[in-house]
N, C-alpha and C positions, 0 to 999 in steps of 0.2 A: 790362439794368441794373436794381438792385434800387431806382433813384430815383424815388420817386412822380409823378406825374404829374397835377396839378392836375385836379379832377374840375370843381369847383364854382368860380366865380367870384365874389370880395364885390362888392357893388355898389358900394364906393366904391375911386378909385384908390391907397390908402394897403394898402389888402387886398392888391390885386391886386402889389403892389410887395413888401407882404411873403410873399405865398405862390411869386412867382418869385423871390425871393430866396433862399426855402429849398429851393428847388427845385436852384436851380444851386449850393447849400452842401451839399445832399446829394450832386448829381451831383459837384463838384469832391472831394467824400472818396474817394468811391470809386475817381476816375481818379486821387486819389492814393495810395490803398491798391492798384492795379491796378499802377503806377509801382514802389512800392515792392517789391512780388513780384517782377515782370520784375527789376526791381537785385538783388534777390537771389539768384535764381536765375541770373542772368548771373554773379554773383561768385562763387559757388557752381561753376560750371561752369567758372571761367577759373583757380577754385584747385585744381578737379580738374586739369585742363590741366595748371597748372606742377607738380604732384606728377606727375603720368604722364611727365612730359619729365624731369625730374627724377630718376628711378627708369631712365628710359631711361639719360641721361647717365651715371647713376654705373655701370649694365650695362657700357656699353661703355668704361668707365674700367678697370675690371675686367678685359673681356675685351684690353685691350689692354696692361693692365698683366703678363696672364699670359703675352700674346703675347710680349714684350718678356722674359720672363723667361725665356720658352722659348728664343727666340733667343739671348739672352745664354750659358743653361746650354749651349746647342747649339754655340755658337761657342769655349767655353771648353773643350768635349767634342773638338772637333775640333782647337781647335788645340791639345790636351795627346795627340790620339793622331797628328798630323801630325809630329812628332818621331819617336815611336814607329816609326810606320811608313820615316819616311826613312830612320831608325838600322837598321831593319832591311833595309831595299832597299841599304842601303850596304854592310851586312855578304853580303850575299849578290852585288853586284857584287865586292867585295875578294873574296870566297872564287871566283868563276866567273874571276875574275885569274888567281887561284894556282896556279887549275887549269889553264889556258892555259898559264899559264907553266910548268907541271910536264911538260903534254905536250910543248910546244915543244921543253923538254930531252933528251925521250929522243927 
């Protein structure tokens, strides 16, 4: 501590009252300028905190908002080529019909 520490002593108890007085007004600044660093640096580090959680949050807002789009594009992909495909699996049951039905004739 940078608080002086009474060397000399006055010989009457009015001294001695006011040199431990300035004694513990020196030491009281400093423990409260030590106080006030630690509050700062605690605030300083818990606004770092909610900016990094923060920046996380909206990441995975992002990533899920992509996900979510992917799915949607993906499921609109599929069921635009699920038609597609039935219409065609239909047309090739009806035509392996025909053809049954054409040998059965002869």
């Amino acid at each position: 501590m940078d608080a002086e520490m009474p060397t000399t002593f006055p010989a009457d108890a009015t001294g001695v009252e006011e040199s431990v007085a300035r004694f513990i007004d020196k030491l009281s600044k400093q423990i409260f300028q030590a106080e006030d660093a630690l509050t700062e640096g605690y605030d300083k580090l818990r606004l770092s905190a909610y900016d990094a959680l923060g920046a996380y949050r909206k990441a995975i807002r992002g990533v899920a908002g992509s996900l979510t789009s992917l799915v949607a594009a993906t499921e609109k992909q599929a069921a635009g080529g699920v038609p597609d495909v039935s219409g065609a699996f239909q047309d090739k049951v009806a035509g392996a019909g025909a053809v049954a039905t054409d040998v059965q004739l002869l």
